[in-house]
PDB file of N, CA, C and O in Angstrom:
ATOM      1  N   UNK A   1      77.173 218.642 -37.458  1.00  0.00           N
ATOM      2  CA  UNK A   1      78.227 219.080 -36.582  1.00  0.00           C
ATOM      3  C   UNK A   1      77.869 220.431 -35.999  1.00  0.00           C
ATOM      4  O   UNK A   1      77.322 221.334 -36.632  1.00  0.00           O
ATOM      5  N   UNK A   2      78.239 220.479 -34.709  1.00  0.00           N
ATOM      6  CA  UNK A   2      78.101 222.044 -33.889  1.00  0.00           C
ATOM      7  C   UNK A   2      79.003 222.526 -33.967  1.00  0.00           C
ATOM      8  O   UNK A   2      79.892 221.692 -33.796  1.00  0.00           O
ATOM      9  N   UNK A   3      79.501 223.739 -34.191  1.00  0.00           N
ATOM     10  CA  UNK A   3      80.371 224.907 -33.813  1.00  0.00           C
ATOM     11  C   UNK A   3      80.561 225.575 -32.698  1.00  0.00           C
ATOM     12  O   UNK A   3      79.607 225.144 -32.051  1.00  0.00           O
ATOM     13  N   UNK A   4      81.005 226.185 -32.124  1.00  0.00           N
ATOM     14  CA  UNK A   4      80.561 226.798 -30.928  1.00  0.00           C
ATOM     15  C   UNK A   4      80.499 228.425 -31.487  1.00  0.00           C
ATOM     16  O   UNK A   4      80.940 228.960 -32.505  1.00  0.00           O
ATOM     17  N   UNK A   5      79.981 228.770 -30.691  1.00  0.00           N
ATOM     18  CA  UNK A   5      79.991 230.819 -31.452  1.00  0.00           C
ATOM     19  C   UNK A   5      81.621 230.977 -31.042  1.00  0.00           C
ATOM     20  O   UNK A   5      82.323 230.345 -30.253  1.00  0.00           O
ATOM     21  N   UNK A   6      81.815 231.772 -31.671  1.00  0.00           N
ATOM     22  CA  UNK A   6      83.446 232.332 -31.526  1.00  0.00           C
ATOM     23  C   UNK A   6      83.440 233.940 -31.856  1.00  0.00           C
ATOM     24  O   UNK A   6      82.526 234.244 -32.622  1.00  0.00           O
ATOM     25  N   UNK A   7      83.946 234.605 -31.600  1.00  0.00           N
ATOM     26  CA  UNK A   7      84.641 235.710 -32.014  1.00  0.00           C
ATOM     27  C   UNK A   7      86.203 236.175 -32.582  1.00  0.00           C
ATOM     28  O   UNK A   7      87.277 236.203 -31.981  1.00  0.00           O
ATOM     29  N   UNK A   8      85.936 236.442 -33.666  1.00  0.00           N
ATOM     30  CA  UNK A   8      87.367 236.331 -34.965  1.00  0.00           C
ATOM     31  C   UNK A   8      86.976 237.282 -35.245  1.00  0.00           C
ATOM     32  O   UNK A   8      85.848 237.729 -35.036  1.00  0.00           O
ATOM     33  N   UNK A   9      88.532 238.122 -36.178  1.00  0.00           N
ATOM     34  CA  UNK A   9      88.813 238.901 -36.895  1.00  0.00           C
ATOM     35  C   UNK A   9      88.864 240.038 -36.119  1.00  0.00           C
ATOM     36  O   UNK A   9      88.608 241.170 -36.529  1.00  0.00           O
ATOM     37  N   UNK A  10      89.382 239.574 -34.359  1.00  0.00           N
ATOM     38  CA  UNK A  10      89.365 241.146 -34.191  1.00  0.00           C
ATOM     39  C   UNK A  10      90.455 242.094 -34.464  1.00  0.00           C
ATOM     40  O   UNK A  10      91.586 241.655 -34.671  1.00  0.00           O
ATOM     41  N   UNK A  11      90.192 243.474 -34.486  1.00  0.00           N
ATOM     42  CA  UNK A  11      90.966 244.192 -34.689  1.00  0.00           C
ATOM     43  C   UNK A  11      91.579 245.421 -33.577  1.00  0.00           C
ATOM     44  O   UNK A  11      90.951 246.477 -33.499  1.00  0.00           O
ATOM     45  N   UNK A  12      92.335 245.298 -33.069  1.00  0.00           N
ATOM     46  CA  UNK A  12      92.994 246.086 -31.602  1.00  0.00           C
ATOM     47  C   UNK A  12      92.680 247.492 -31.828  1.00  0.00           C
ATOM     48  O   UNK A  12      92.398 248.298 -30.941  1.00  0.00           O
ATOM     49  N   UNK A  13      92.737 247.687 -32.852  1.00  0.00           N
ATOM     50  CA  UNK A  13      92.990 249.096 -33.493  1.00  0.00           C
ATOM     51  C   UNK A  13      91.772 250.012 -33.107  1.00  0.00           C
ATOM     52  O   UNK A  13      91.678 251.087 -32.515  1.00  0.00           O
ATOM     53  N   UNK A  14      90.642 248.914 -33.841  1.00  0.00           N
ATOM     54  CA  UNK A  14      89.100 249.577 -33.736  1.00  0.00           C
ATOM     55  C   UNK A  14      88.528 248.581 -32.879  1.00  0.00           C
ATOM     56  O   UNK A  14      87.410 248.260 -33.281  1.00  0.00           O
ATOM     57  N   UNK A  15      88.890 247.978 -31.845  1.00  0.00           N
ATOM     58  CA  UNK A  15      88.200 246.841 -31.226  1.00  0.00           C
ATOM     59  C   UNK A  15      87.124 246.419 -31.241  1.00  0.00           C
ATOM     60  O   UNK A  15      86.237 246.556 -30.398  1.00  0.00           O
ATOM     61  N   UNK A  16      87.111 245.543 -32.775  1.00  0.00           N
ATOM     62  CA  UNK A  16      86.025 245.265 -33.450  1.00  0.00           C
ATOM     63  C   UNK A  16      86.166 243.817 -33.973  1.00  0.00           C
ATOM     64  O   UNK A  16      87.078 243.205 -34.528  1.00  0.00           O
ATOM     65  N   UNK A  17      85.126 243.559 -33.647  1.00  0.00           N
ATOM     66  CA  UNK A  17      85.538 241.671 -33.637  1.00  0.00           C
ATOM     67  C   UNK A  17      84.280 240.934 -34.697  1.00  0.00           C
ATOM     68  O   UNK A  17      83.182 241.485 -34.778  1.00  0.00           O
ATOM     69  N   UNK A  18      84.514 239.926 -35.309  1.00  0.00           N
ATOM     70  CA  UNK A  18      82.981 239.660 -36.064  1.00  0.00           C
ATOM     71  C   UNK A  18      82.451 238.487 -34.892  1.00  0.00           C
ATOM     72  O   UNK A  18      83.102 238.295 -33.865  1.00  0.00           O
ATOM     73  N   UNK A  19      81.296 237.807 -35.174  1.00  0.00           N
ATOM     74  CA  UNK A  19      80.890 237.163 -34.130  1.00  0.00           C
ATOM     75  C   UNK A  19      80.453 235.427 -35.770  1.00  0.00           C
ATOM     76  O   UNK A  19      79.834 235.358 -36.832  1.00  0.00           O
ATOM     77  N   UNK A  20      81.114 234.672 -35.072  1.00  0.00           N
ATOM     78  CA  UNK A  20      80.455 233.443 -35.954  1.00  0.00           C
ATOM     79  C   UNK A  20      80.017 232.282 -35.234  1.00  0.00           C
ATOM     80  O   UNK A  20      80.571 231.896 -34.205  1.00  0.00           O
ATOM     81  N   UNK A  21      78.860 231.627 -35.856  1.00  0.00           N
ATOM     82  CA  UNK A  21      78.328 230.228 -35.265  1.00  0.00           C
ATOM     83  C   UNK A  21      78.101 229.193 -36.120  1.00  0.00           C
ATOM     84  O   UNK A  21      78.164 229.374 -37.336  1.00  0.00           O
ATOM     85  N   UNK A  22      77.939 228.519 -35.820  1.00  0.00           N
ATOM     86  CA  UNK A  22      77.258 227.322 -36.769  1.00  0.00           C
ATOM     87  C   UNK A  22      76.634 226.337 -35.964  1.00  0.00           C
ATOM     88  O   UNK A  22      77.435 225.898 -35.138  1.00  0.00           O
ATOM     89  N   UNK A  23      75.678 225.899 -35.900  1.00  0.00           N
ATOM     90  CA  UNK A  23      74.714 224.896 -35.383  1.00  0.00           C
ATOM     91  C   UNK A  23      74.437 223.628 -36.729  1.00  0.00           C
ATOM     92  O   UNK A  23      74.356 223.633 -37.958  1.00  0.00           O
ATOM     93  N   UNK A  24      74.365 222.633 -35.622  1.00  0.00           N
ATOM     94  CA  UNK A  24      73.703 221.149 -36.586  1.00  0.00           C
ATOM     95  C   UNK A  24      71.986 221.369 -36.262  1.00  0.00           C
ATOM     96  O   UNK A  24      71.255 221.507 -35.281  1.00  0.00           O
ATOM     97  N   UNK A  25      71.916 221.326 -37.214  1.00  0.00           N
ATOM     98  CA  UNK A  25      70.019 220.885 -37.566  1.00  0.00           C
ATOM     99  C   UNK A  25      69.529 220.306 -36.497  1.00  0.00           C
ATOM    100  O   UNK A  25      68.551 221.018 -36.267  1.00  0.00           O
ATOM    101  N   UNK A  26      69.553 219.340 -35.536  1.00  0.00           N
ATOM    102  CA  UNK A  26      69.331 218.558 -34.222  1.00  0.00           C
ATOM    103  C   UNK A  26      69.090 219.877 -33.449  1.00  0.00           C
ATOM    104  O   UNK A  26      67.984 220.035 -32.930  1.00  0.00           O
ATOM    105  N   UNK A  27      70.235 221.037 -33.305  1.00  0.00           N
ATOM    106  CA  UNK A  27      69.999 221.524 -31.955  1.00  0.00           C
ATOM    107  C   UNK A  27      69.207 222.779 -32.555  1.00  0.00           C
ATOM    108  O   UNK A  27      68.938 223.731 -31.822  1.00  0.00           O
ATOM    109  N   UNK A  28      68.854 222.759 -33.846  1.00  0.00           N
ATOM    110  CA  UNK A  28      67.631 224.405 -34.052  1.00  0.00           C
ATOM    111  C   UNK A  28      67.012 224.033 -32.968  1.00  0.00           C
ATOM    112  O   UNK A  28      67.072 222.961 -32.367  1.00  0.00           O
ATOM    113  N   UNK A  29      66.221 225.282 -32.681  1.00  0.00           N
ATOM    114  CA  UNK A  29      65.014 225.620 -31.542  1.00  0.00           C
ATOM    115  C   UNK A  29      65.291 225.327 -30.214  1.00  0.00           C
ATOM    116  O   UNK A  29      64.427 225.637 -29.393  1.00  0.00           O
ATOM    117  N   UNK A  30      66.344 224.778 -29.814  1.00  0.00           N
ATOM    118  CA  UNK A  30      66.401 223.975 -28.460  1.00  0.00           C
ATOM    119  C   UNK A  30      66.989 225.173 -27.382  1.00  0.00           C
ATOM    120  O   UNK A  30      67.079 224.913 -26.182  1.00  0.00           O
ATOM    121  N   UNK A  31      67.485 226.865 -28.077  1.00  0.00           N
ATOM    122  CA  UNK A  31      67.824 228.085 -27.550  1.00  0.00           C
ATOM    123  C   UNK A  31      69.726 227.647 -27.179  1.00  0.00           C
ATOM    124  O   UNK A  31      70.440 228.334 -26.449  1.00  0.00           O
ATOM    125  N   UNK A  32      70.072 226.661 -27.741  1.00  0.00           N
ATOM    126  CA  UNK A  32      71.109 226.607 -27.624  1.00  0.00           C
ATOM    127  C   UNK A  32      72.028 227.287 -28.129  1.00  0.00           C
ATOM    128  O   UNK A  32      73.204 227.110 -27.809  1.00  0.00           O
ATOM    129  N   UNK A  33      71.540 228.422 -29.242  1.00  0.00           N
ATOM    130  CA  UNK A  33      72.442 229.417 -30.016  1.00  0.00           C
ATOM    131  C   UNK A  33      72.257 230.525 -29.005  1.00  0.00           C
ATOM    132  O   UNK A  33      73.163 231.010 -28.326  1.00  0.00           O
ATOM    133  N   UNK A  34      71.054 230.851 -28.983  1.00  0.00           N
ATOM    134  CA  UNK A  34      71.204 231.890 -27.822  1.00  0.00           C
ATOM    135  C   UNK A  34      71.818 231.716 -26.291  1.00  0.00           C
ATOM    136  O   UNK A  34      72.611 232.584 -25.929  1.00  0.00           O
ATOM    137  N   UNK A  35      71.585 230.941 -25.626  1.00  0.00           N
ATOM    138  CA  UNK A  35      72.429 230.498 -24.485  1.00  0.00           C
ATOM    139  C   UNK A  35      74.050 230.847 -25.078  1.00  0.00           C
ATOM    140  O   UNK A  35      74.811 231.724 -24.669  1.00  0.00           O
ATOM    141  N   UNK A  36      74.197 230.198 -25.789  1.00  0.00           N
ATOM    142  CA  UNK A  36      75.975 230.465 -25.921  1.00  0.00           C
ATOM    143  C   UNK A  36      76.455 231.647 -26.390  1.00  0.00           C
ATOM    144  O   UNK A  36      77.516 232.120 -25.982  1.00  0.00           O
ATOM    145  N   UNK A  37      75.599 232.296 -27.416  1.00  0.00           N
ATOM    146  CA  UNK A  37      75.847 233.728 -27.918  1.00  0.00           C
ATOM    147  C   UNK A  37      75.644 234.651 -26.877  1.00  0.00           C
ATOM    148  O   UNK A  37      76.374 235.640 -26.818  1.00  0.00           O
ATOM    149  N   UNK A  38      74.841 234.486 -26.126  1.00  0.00           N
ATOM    150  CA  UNK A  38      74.868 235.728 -24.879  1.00  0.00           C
ATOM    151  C   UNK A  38      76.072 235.465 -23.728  1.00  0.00           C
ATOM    152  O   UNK A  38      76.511 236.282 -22.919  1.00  0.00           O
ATOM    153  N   UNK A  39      76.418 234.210 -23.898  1.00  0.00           N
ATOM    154  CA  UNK A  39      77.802 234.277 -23.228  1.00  0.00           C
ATOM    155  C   UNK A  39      79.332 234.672 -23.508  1.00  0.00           C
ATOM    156  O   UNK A  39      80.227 235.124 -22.793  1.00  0.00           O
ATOM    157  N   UNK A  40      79.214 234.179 -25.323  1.00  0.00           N
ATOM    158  CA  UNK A  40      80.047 235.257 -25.909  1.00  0.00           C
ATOM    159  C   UNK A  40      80.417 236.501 -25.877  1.00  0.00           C
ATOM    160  O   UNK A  40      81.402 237.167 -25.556  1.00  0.00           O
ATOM    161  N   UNK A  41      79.190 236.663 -26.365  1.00  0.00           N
ATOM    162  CA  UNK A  41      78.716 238.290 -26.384  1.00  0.00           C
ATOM    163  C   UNK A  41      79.422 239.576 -24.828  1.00  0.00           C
ATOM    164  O   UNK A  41      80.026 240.647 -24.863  1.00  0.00           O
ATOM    165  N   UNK A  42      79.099 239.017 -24.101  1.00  0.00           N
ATOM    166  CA  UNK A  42      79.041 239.513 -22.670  1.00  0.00           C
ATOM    167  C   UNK A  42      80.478 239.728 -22.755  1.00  0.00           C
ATOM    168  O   UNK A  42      81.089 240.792 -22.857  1.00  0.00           O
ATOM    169  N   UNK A  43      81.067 238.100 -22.674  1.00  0.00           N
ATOM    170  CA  UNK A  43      82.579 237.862 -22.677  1.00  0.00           C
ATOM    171  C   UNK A  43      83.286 238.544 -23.648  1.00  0.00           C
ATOM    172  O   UNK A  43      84.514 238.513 -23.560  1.00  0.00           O
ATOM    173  N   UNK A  44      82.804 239.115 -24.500  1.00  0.00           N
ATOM    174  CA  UNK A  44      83.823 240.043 -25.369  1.00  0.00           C
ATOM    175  C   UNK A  44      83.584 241.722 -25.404  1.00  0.00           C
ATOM    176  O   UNK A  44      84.259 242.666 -25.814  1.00  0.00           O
ATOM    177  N   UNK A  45      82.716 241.631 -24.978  1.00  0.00           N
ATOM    178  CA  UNK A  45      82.183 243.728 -24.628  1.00  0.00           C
ATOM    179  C   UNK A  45      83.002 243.635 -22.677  1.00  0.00           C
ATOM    180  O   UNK A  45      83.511 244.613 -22.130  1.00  0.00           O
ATOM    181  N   UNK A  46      82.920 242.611 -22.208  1.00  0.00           N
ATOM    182  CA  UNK A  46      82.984 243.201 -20.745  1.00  0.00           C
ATOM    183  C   UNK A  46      84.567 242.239 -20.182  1.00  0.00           C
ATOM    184  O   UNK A  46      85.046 242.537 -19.087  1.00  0.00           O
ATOM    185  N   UNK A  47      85.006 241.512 -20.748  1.00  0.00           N
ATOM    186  CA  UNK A  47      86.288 240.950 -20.501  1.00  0.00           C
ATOM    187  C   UNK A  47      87.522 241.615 -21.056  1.00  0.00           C
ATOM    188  O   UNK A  47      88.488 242.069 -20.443  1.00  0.00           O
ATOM    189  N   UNK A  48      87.177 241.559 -22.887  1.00  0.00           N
ATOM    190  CA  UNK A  48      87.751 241.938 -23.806  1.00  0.00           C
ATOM    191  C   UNK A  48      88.146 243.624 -23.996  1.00  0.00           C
ATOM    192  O   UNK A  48      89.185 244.260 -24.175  1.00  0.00           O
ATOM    193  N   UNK A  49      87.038 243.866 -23.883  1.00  0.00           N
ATOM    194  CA  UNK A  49      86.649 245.216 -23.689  1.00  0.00           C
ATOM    195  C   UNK A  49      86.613 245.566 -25.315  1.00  0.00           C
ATOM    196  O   UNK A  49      87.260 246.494 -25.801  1.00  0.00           O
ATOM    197  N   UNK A  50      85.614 244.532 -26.199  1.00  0.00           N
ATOM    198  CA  UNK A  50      85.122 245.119 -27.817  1.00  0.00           C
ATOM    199  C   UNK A  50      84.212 246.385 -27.667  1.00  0.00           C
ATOM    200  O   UNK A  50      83.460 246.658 -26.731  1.00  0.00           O
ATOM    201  N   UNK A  51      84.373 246.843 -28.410  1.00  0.00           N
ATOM    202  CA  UNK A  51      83.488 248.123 -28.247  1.00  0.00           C
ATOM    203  C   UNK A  51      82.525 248.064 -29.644  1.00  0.00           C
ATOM    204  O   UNK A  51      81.987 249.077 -30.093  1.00  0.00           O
ATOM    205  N   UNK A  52      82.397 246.797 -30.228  1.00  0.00           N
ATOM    206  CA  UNK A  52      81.979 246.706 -31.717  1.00  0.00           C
ATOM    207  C   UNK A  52      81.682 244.930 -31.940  1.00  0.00           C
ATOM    208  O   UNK A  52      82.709 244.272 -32.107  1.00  0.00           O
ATOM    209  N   UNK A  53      80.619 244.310 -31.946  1.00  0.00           N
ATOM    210  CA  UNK A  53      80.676 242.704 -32.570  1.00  0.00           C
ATOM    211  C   UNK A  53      79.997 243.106 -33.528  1.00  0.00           C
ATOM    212  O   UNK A  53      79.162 243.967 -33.254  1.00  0.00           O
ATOM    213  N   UNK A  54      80.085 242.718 -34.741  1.00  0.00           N
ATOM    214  CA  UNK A  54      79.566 242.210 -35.819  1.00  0.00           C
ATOM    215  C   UNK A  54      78.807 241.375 -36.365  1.00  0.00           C
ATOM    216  O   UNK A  54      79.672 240.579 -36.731  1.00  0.00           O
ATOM    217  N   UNK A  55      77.816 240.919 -36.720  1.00  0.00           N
ATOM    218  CA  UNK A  55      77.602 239.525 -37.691  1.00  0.00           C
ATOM    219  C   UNK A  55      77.167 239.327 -38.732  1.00  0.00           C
ATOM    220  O   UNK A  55      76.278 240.176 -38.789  1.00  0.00           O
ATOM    221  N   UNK A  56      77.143 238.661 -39.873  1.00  0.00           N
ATOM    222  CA  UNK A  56      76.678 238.717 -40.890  1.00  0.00           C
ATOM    223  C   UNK A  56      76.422 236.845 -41.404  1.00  0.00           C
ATOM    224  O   UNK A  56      76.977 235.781 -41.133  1.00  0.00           O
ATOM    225  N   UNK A  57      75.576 237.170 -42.029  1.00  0.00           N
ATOM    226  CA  UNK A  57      74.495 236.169 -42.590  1.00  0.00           C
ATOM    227  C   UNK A  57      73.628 236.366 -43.453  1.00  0.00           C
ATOM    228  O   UNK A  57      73.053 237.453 -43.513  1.00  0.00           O
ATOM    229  N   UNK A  58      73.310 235.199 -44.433  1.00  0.00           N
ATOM    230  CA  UNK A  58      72.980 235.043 -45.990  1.00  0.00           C
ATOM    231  C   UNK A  58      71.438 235.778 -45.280  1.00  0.00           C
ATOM    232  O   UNK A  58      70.885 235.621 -44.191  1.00  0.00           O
ATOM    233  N   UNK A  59      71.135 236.564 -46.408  1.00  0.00           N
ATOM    234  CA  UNK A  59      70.127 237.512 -46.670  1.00  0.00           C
ATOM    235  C   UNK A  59      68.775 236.355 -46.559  1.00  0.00           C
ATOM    236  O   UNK A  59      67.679 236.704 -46.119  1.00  0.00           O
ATOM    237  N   UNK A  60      68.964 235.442 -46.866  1.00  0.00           N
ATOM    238  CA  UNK A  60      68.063 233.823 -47.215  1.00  0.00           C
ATOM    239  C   UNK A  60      67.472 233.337 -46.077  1.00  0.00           C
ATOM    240  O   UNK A  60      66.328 232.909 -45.921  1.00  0.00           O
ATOM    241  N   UNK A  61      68.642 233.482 -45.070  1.00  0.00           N
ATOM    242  CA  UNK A  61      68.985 232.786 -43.925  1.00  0.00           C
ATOM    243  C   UNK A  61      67.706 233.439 -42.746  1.00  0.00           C
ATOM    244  O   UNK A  61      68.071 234.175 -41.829  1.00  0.00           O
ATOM    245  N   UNK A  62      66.174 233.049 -42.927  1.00  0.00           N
ATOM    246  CA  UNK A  62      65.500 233.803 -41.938  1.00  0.00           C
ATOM    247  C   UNK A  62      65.602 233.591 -40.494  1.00  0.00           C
ATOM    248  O   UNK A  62      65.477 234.478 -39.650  1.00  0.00           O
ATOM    249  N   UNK A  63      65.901 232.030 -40.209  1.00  0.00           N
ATOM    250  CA  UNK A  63      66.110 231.735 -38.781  1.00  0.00           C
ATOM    251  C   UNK A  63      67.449 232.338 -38.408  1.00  0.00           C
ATOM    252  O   UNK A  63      67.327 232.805 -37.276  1.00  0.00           O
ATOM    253  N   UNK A  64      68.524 232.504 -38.816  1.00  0.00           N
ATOM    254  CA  UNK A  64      69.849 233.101 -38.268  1.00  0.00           C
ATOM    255  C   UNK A  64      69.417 234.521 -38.276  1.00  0.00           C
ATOM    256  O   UNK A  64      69.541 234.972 -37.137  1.00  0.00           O
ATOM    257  N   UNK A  65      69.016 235.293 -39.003  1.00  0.00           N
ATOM    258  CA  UNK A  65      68.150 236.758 -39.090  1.00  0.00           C
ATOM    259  C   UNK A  65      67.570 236.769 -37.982  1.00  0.00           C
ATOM    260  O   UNK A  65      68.088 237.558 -37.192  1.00  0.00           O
ATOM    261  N   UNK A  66      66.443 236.050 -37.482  1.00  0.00           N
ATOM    262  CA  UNK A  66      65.787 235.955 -36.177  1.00  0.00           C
ATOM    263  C   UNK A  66      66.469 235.808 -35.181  1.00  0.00           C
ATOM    264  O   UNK A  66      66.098 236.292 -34.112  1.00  0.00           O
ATOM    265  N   UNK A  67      67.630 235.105 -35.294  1.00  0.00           N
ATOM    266  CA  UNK A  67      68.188 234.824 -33.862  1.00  0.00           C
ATOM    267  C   UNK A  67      69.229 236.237 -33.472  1.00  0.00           C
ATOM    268  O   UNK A  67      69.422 236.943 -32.482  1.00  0.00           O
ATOM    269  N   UNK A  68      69.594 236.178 -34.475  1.00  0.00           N
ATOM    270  CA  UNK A  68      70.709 237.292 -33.938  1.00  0.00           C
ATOM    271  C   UNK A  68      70.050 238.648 -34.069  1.00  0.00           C
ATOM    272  O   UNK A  68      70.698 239.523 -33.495  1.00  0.00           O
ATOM    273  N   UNK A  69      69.171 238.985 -34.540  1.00  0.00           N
ATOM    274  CA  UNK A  69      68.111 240.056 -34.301  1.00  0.00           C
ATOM    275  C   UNK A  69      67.980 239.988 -32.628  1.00  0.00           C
ATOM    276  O   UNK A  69      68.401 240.918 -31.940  1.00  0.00           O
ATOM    277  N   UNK A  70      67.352 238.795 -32.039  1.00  0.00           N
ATOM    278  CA  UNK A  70      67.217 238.739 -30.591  1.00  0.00           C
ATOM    279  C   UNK A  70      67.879 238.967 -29.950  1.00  0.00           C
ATOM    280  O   UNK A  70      67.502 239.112 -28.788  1.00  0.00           O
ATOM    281  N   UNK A  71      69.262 239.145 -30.272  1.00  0.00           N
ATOM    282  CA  UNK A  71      70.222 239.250 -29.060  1.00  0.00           C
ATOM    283  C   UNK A  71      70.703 240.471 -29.415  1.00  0.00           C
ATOM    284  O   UNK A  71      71.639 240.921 -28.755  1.00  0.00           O
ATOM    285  N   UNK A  72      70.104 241.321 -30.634  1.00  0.00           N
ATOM    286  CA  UNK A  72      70.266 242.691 -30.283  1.00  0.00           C
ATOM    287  C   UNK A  72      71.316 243.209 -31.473  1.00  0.00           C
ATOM    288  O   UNK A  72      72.355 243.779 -31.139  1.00  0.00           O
ATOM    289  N   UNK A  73      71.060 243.026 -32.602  1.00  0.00           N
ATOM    290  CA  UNK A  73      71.400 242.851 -33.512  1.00  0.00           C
ATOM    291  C   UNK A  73      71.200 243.392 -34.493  1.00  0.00           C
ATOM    292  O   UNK A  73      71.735 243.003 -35.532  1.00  0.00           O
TER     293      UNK A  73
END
């Protein structure tokens, strides 16, 4: 199953939002996390006006480490 990236837990206060995804095994490598995370991303610093995304992921996890490293992380 796919997820789509989302942004939760924000907070008005400190406009600080975490950033979450989940991908099915089928779509690794195909840049489909990145395509959608940079649209997130954008959409919540320049719509929203976050001044803070977050993400976090299992220490284990080297491909999610890599990806969200890329987008600046």
């Amino acid at each position: 199953m796919t997820f789509p990236t989302i942004l939760y837990s924000f907070s008005t206060r400190h406009q600080v939002v975490e950033f979450g995804y989940g991908l099915a095994t089928n779509h690794w490598g195909t840049g489909l996390f990145s395509e959608a995370a940079d649209v997130v991303i954008r959409y919540g610093f320049i719509k929203l006006g976050i001044q803070k995304i977050q993400v976090f992921t299992r220490s284990t996890n080297l491909r999610s480490i890599n990806s969200v490293r890329k987008l600046g992380f």
